[in-house]
PDB file of N, CA, C and O in Angstrom, chain B, residues numbered from 101:
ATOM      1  N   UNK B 101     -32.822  -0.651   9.776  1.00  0.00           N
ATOM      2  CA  UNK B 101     -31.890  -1.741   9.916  1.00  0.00           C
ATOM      3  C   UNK B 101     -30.964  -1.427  11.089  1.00  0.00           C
ATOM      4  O   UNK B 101     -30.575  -0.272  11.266  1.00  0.00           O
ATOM      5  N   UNK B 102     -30.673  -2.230  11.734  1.00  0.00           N
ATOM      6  CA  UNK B 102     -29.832  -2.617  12.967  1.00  0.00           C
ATOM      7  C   UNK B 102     -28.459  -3.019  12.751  1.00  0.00           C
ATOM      8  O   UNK B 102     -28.056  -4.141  12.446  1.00  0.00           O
ATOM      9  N   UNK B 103     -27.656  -1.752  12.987  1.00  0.00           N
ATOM     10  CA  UNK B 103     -25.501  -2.639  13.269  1.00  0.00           C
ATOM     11  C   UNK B 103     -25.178  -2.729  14.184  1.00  0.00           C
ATOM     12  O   UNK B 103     -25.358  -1.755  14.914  1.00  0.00           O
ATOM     13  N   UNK B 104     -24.808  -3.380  14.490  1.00  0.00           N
ATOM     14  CA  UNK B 104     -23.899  -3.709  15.448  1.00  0.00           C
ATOM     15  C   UNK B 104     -22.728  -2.442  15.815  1.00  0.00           C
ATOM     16  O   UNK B 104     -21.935  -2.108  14.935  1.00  0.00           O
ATOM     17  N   UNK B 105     -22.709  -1.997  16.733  1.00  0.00           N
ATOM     18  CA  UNK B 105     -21.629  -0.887  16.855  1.00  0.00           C
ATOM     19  C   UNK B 105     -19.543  -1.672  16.587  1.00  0.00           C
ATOM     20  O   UNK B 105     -18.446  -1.393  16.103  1.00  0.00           O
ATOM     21  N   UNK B 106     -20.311  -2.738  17.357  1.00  0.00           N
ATOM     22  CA  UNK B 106     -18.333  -3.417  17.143  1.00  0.00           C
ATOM     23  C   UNK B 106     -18.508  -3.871  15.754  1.00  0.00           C
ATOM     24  O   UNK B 106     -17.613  -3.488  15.000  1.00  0.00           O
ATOM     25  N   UNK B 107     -19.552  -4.683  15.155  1.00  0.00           N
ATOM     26  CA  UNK B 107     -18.839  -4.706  13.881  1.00  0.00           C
ATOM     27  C   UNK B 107     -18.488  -3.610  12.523  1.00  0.00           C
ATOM     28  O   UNK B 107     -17.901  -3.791  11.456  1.00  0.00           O
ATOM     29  N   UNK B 108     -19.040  -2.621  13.033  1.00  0.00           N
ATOM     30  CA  UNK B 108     -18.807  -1.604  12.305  1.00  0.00           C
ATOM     31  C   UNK B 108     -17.432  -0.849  12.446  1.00  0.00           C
ATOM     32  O   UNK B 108     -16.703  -0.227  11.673  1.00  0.00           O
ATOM     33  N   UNK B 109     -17.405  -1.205  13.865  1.00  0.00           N
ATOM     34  CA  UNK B 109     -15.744  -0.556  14.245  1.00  0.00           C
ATOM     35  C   UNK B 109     -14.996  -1.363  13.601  1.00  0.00           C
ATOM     36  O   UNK B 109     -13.972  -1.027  13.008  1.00  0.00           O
ATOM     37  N   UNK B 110     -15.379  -2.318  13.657  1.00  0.00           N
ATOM     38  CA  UNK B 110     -14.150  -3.757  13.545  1.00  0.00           C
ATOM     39  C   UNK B 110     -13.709  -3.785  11.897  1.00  0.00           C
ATOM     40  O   UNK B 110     -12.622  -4.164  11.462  1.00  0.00           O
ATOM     41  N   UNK B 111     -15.020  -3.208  11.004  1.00  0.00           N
ATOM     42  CA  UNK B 111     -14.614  -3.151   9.108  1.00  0.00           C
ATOM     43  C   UNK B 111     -13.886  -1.860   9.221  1.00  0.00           C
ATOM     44  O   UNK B 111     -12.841  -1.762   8.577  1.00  0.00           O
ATOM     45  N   UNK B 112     -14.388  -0.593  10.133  1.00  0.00           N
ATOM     46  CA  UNK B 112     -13.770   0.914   9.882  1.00  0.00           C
ATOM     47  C   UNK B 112     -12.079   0.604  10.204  1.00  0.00           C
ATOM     48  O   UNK B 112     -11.341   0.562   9.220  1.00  0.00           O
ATOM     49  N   UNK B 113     -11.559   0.418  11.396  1.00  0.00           N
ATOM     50  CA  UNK B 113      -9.984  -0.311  11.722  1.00  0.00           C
ATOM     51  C   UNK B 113      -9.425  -1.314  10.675  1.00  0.00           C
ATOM     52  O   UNK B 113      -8.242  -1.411  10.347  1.00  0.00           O
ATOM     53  N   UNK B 114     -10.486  -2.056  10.196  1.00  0.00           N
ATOM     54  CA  UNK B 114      -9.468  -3.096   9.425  1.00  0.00           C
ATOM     55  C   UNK B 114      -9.214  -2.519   7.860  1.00  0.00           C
ATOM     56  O   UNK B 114      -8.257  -2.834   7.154  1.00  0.00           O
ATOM     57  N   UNK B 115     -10.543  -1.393   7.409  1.00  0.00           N
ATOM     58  CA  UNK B 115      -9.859  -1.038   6.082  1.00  0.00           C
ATOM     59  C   UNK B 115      -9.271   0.361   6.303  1.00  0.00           C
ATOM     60  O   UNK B 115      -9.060   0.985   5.263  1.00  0.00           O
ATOM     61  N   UNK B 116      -8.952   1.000   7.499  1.00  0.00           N
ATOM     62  CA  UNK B 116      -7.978   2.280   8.045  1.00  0.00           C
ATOM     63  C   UNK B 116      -6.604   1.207   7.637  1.00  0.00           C
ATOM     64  O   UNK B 116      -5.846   1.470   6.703  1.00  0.00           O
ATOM     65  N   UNK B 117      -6.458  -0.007   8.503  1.00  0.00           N
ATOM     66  CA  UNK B 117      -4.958  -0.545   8.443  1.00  0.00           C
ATOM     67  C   UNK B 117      -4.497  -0.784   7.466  1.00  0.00           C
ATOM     68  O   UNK B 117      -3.292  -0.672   7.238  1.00  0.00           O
ATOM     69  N   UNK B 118      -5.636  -1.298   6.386  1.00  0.00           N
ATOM     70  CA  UNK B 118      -5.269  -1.853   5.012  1.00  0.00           C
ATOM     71  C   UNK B 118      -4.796  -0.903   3.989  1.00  0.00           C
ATOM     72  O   UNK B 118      -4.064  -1.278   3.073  1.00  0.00           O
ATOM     73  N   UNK B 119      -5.358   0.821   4.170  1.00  0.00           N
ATOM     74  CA  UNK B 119      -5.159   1.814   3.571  1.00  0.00           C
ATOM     75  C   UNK B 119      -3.938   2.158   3.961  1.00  0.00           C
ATOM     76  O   UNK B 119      -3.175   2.654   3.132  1.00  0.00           O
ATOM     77  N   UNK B 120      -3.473   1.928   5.484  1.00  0.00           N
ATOM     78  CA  UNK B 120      -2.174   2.887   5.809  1.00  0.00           C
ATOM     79  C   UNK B 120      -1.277   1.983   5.680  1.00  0.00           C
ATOM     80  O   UNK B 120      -0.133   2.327   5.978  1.00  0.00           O
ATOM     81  N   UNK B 121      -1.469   0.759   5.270  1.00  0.00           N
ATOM     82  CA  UNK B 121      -0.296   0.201   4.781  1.00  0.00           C
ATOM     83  C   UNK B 121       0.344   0.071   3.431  1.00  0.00           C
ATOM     84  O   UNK B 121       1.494   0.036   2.995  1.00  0.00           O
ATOM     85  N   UNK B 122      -1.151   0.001   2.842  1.00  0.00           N
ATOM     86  CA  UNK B 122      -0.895   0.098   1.146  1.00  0.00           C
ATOM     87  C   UNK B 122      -0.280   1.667   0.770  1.00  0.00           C
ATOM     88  O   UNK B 122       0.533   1.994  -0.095  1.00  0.00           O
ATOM     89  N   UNK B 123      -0.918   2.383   1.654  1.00  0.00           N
ATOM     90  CA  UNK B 123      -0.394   4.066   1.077  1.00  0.00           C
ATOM     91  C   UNK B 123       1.272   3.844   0.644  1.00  0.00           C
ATOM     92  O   UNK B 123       1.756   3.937  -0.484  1.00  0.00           O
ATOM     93  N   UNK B 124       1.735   3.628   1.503  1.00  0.00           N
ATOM     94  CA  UNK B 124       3.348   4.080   1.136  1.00  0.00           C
ATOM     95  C   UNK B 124       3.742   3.072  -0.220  1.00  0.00           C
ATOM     96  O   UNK B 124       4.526   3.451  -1.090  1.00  0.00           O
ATOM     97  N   UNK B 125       3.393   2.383  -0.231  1.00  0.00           N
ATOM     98  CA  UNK B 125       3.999   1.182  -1.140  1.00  0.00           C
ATOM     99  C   UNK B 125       3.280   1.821  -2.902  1.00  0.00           C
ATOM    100  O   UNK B 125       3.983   1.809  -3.913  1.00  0.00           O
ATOM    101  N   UNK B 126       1.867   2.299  -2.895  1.00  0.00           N
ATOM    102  CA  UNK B 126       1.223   2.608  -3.737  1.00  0.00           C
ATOM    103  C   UNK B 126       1.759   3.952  -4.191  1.00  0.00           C
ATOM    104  O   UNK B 126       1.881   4.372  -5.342  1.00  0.00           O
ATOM    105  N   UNK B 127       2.094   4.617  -2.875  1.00  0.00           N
ATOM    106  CA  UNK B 127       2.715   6.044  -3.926  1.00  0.00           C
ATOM    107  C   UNK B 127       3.593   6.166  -4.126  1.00  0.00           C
ATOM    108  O   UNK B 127       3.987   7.176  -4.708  1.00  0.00           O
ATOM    109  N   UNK B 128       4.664   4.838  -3.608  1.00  0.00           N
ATOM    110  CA  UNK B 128       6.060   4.771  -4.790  1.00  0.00           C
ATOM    111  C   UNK B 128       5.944   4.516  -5.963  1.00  0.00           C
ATOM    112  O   UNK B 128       6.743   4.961  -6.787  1.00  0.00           O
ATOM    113  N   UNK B 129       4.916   3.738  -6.292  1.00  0.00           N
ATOM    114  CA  UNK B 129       4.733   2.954  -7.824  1.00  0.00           C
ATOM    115  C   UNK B 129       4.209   4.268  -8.414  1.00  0.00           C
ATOM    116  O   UNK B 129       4.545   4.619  -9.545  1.00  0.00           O
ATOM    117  N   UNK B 130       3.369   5.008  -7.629  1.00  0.00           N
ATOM    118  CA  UNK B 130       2.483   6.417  -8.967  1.00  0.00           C
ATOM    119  C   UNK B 130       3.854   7.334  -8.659  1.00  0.00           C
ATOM    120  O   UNK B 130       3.922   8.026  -9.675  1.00  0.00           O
ATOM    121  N   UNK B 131       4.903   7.684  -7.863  1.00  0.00           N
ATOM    122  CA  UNK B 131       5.792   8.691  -8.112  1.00  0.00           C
ATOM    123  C   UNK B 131       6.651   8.368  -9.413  1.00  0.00           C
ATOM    124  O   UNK B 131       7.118   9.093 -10.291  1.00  0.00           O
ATOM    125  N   UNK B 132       6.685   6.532  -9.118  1.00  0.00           N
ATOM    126  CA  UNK B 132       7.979   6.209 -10.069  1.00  0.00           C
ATOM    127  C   UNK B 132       7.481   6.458 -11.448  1.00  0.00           C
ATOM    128  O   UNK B 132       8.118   7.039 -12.327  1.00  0.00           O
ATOM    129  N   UNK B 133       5.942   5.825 -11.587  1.00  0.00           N
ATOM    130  CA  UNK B 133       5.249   5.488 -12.740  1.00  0.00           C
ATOM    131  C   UNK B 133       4.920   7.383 -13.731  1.00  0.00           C
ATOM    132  O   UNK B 133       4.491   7.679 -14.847  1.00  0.00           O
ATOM    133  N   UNK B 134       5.272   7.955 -12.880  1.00  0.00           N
ATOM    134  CA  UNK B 134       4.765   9.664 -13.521  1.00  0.00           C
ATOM    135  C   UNK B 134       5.938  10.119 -13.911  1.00  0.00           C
ATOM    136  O   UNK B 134       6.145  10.776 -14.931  1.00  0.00           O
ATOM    137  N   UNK B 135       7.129   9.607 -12.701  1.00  0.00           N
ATOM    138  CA  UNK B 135       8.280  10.147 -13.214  1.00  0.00           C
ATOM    139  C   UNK B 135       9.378   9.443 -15.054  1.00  0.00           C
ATOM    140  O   UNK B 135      10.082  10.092 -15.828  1.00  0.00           O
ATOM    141  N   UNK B 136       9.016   8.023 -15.057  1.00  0.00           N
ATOM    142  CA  UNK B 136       9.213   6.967 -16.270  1.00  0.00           C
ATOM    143  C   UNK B 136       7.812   7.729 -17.267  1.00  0.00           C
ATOM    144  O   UNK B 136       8.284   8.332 -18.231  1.00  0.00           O
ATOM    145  N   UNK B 137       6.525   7.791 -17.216  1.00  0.00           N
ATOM    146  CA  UNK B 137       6.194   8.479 -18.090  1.00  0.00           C
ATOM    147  C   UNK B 137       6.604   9.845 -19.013  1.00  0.00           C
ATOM    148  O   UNK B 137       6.653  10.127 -20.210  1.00  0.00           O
ATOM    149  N   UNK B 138       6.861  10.497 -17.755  1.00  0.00           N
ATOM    150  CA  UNK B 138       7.659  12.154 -18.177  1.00  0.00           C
ATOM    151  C   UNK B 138       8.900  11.381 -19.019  1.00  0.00           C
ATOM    152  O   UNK B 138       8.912  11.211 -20.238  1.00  0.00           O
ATOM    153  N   UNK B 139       9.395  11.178 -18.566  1.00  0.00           N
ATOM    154  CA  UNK B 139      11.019  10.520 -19.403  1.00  0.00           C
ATOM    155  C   UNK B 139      10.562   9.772 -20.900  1.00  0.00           C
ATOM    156  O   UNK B 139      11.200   9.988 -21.930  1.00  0.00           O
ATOM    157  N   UNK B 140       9.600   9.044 -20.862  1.00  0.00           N
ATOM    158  CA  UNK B 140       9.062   8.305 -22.048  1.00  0.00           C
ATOM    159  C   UNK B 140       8.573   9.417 -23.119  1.00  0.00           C
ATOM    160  O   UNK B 140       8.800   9.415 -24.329  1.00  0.00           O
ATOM    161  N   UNK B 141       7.922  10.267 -22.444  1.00  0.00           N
ATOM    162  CA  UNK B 141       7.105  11.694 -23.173  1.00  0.00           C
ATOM    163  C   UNK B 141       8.398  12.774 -24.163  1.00  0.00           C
ATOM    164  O   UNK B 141       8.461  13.260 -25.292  1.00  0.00           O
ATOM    165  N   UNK B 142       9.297  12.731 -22.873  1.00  0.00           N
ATOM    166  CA  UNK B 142      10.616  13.017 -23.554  1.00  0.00           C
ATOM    167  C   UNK B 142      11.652  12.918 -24.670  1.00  0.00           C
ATOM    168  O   UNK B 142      12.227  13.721 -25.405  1.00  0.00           O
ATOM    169  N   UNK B 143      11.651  11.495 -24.475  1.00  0.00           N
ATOM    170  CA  UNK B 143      12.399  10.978 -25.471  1.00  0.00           C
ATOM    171  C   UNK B 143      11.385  10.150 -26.538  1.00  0.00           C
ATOM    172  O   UNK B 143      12.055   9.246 -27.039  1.00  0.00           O
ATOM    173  N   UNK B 144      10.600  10.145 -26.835  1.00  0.00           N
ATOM    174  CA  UNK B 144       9.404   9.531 -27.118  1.00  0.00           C
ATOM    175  C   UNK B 144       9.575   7.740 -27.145  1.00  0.00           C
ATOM    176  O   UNK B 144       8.772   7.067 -27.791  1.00  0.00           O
ATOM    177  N   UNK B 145      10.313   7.323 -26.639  1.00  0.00           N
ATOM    178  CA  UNK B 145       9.960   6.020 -25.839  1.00  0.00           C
ATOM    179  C   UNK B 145       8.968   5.555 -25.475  1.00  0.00           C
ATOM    180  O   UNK B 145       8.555   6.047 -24.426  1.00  0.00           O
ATOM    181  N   UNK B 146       8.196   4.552 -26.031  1.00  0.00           N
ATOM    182  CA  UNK B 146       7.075   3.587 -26.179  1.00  0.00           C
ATOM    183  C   UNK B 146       7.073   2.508 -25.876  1.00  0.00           C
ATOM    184  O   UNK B 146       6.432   1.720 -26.572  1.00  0.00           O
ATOM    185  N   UNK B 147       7.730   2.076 -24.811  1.00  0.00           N
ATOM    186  CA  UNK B 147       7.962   1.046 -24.339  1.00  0.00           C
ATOM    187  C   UNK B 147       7.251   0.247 -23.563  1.00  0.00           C
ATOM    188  O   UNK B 147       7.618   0.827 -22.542  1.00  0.00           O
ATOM    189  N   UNK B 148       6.434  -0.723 -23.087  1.00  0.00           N
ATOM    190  CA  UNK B 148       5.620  -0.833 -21.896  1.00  0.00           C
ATOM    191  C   UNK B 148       6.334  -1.504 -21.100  1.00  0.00           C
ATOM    192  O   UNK B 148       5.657  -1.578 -20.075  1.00  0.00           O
ATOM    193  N   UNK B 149       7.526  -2.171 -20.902  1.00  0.00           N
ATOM    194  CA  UNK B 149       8.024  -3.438 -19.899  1.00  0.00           C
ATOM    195  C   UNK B 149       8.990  -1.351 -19.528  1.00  0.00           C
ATOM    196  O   UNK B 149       9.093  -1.236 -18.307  1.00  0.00           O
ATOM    197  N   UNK B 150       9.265  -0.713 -19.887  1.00  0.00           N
ATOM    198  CA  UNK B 150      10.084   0.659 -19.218  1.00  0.00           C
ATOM    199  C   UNK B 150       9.321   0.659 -17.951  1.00  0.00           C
ATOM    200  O   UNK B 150       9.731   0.096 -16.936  1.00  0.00           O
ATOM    201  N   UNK B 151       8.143   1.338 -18.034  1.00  0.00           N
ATOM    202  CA  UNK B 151       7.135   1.374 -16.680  1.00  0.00           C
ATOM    203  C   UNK B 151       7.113   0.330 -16.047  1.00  0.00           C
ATOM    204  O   UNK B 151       7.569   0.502 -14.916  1.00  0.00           O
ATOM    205  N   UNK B 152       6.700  -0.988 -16.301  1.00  0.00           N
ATOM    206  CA  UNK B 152       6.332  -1.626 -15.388  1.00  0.00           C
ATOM    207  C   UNK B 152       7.450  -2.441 -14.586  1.00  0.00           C
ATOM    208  O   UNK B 152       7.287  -2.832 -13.431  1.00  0.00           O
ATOM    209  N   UNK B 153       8.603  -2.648 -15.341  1.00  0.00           N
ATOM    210  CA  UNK B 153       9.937  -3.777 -14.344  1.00  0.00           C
ATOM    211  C   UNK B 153      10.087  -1.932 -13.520  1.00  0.00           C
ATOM    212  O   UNK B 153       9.187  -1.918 -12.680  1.00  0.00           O
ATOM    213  N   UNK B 154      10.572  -1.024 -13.496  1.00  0.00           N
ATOM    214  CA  UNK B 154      10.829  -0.411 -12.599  1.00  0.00           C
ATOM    215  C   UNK B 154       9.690   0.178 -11.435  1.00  0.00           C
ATOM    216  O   UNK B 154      10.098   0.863 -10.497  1.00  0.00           O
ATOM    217  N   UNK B 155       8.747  -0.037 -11.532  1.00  0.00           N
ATOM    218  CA  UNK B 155       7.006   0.283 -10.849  1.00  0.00           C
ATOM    219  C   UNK B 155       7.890  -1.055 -10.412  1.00  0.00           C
ATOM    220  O   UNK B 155       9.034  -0.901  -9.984  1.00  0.00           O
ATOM    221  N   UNK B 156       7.458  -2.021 -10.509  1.00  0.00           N
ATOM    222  CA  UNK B 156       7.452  -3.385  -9.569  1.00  0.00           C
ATOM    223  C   UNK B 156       8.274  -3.283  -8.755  1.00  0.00           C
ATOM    224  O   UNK B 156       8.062  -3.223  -7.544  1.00  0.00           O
ATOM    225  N   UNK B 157       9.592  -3.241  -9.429  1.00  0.00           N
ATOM    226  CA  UNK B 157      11.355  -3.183  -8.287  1.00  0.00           C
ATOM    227  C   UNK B 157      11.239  -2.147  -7.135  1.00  0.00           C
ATOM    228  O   UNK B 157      11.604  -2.473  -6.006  1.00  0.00           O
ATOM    229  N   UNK B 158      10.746  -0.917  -7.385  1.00  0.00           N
ATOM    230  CA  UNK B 158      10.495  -0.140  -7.036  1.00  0.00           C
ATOM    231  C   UNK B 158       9.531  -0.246  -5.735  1.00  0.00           C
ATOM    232  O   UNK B 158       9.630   0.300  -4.636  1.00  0.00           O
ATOM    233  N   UNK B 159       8.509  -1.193  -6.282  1.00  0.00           N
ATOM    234  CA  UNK B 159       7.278  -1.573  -4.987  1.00  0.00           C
ATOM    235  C   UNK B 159       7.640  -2.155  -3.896  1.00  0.00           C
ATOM    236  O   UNK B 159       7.365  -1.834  -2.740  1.00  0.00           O
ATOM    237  N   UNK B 160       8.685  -3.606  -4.536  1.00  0.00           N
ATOM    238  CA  UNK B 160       9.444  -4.469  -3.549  1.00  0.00           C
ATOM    239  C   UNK B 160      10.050  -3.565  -2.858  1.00  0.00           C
ATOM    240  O   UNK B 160       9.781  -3.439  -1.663  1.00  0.00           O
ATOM    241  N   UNK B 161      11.137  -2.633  -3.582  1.00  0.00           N
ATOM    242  CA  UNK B 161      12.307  -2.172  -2.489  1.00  0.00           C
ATOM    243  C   UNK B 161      11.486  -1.372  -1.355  1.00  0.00           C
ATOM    244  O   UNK B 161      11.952  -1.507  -0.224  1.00  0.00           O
ATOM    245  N   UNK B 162      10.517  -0.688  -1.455  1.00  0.00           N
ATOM    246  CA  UNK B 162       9.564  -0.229  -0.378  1.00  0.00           C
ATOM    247  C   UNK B 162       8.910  -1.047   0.313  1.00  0.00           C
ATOM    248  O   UNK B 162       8.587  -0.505   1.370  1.00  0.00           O
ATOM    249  N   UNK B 163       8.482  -2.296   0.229  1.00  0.00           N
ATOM    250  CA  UNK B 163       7.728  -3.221   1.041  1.00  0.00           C
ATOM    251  C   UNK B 163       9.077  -3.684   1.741  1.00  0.00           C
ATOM    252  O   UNK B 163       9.006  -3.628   2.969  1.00  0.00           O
ATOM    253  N   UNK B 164      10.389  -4.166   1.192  1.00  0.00           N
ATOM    254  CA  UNK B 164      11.145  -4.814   1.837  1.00  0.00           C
ATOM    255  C   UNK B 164      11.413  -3.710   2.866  1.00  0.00           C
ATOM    256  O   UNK B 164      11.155  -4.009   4.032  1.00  0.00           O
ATOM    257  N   UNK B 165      11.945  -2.343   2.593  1.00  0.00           N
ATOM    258  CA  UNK B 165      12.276  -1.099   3.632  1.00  0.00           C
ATOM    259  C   UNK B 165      11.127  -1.318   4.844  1.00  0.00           C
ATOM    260  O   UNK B 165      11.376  -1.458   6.041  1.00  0.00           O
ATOM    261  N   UNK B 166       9.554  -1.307   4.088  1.00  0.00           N
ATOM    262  CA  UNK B 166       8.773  -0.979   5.387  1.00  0.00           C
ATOM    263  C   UNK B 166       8.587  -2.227   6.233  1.00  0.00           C
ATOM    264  O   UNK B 166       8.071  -1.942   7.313  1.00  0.00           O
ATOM    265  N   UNK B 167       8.872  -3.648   6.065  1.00  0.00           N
ATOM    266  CA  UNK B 167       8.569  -4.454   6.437  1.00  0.00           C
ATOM    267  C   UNK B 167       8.467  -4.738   7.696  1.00  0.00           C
ATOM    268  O   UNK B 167       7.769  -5.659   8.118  1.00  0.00           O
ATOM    269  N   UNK B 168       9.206  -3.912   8.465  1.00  0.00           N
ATOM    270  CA  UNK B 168       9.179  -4.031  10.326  1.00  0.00           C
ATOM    271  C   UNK B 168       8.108  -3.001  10.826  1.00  0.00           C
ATOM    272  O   UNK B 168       7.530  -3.205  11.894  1.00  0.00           O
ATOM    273  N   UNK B 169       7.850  -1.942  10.093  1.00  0.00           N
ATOM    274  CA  UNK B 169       7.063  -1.193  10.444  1.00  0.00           C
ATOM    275  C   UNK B 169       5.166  -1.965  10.279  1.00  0.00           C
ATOM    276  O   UNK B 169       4.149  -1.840  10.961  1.00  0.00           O
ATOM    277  N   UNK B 170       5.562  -2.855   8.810  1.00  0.00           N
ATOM    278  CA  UNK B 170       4.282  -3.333   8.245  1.00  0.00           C
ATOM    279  C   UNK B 170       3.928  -4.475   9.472  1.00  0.00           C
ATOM    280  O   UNK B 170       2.812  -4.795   9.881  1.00  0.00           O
ATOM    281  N   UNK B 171       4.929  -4.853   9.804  1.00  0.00           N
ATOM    282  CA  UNK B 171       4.768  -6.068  11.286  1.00  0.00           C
ATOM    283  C   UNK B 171       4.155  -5.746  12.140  1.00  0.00           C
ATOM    284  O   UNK B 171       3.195  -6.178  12.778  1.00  0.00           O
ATOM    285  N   UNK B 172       4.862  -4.803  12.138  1.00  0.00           N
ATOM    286  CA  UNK B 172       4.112  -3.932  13.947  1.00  0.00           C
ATOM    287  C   UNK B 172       2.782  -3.438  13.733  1.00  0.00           C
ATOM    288  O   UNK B 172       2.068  -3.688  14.705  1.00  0.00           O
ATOM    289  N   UNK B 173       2.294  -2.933  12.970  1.00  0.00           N
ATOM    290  CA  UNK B 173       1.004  -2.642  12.483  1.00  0.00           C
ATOM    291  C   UNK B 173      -0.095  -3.663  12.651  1.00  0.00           C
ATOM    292  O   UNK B 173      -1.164  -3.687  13.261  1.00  0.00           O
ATOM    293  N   UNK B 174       0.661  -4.606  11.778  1.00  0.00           N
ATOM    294  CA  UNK B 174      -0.077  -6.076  11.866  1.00  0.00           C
ATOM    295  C   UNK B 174      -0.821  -6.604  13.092  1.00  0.00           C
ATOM    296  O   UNK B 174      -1.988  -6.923  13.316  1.00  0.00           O
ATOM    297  N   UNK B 175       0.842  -6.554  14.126  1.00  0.00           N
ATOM    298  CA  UNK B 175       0.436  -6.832  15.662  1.00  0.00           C
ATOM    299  C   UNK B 175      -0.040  -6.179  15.983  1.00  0.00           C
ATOM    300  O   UNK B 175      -0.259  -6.654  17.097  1.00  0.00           O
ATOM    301  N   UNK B 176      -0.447  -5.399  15.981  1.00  0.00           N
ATOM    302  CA  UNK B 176      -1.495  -4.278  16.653  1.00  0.00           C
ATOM    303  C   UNK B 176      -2.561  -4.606  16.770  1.00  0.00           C
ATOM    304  O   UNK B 176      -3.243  -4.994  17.719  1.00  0.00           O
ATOM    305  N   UNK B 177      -2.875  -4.288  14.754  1.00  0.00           N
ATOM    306  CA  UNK B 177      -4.038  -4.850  14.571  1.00  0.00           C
ATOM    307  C   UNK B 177      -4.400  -6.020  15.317  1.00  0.00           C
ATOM    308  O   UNK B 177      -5.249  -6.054  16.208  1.00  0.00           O
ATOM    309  N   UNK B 178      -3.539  -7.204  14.802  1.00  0.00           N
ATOM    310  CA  UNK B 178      -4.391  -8.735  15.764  1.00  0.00           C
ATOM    311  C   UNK B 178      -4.769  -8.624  17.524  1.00  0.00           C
ATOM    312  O   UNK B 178      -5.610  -9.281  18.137  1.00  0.00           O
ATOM    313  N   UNK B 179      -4.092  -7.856  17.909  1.00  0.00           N
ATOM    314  CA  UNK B 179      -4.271  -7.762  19.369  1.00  0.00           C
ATOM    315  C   UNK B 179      -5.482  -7.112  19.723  1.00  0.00           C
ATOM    316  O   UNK B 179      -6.335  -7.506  20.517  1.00  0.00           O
ATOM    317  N   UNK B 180      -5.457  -5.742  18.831  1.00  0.00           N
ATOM    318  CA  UNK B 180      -6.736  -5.434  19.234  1.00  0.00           C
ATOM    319  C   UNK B 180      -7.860  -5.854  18.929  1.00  0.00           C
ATOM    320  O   UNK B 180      -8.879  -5.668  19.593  1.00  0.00           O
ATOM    321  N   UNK B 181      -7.767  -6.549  17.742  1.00  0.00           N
ATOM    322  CA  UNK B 181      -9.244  -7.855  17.360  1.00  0.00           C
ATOM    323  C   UNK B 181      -9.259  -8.730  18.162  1.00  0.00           C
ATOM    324  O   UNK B 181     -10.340  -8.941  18.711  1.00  0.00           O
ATOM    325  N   UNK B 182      -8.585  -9.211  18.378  1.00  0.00           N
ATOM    326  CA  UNK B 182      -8.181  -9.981  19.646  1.00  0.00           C
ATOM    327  C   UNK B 182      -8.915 -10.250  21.287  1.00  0.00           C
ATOM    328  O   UNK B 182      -9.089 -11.205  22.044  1.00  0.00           O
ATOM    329  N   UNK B 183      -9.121  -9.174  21.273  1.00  0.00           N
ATOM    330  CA  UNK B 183      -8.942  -8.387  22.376  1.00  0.00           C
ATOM    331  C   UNK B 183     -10.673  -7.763  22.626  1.00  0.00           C
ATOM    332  O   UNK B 183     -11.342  -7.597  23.646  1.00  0.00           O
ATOM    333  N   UNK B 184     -10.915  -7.571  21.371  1.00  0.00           N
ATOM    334  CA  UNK B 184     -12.178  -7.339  21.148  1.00  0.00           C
ATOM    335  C   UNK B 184     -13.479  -8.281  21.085  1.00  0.00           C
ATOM    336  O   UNK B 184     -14.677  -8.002  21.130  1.00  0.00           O
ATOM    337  N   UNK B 185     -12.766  -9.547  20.959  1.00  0.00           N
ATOM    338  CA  UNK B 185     -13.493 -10.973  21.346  1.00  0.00           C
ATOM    339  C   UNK B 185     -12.984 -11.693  22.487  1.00  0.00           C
ATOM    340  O   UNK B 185     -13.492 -12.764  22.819  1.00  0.00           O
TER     341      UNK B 185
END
């Protein structure tokens, strides 16, 4: 079977960008989510809305922080797809 060399570049770049953007946002939710477990384990708190309203708040306040950085990324990306057609 026969690929295409650009479209292979073109899926490898677009799920590199999709990974390095999700990374930061994803390992606030597993730092927060391990650290609210330990505390639950603790006090034996069984709660399920404990984990998840602070995992969520937690996700936002990192997407809202990275949001200029997540832009610029973006533009990148489109330019160089862009650019590539």
């Amino acid at each position: 079977m026969q690929y295409d060399e650009t479209m292979v570049y073109i899926v490898r770049d677009t799920l590199f960008t999709v990974l390095k953007i999700s990374a930061p946002i994803l390992l606030a939710g597993m730092i927060i989510g391990l650290l609210i477990s330990l505390f639950q384990s603790v006090t034996s708190i069984q709660d399920q809305t404990l984990t998840f309203v602070p995992k969520i708040g937690v996700m936002v306040l990192v997407a809202a922080a990275l949001l200029p950085w997540i832009t610029l990324r973006l533009y990148e990306f489109t330019v160089e797809m862009l650019t590539l057609f």
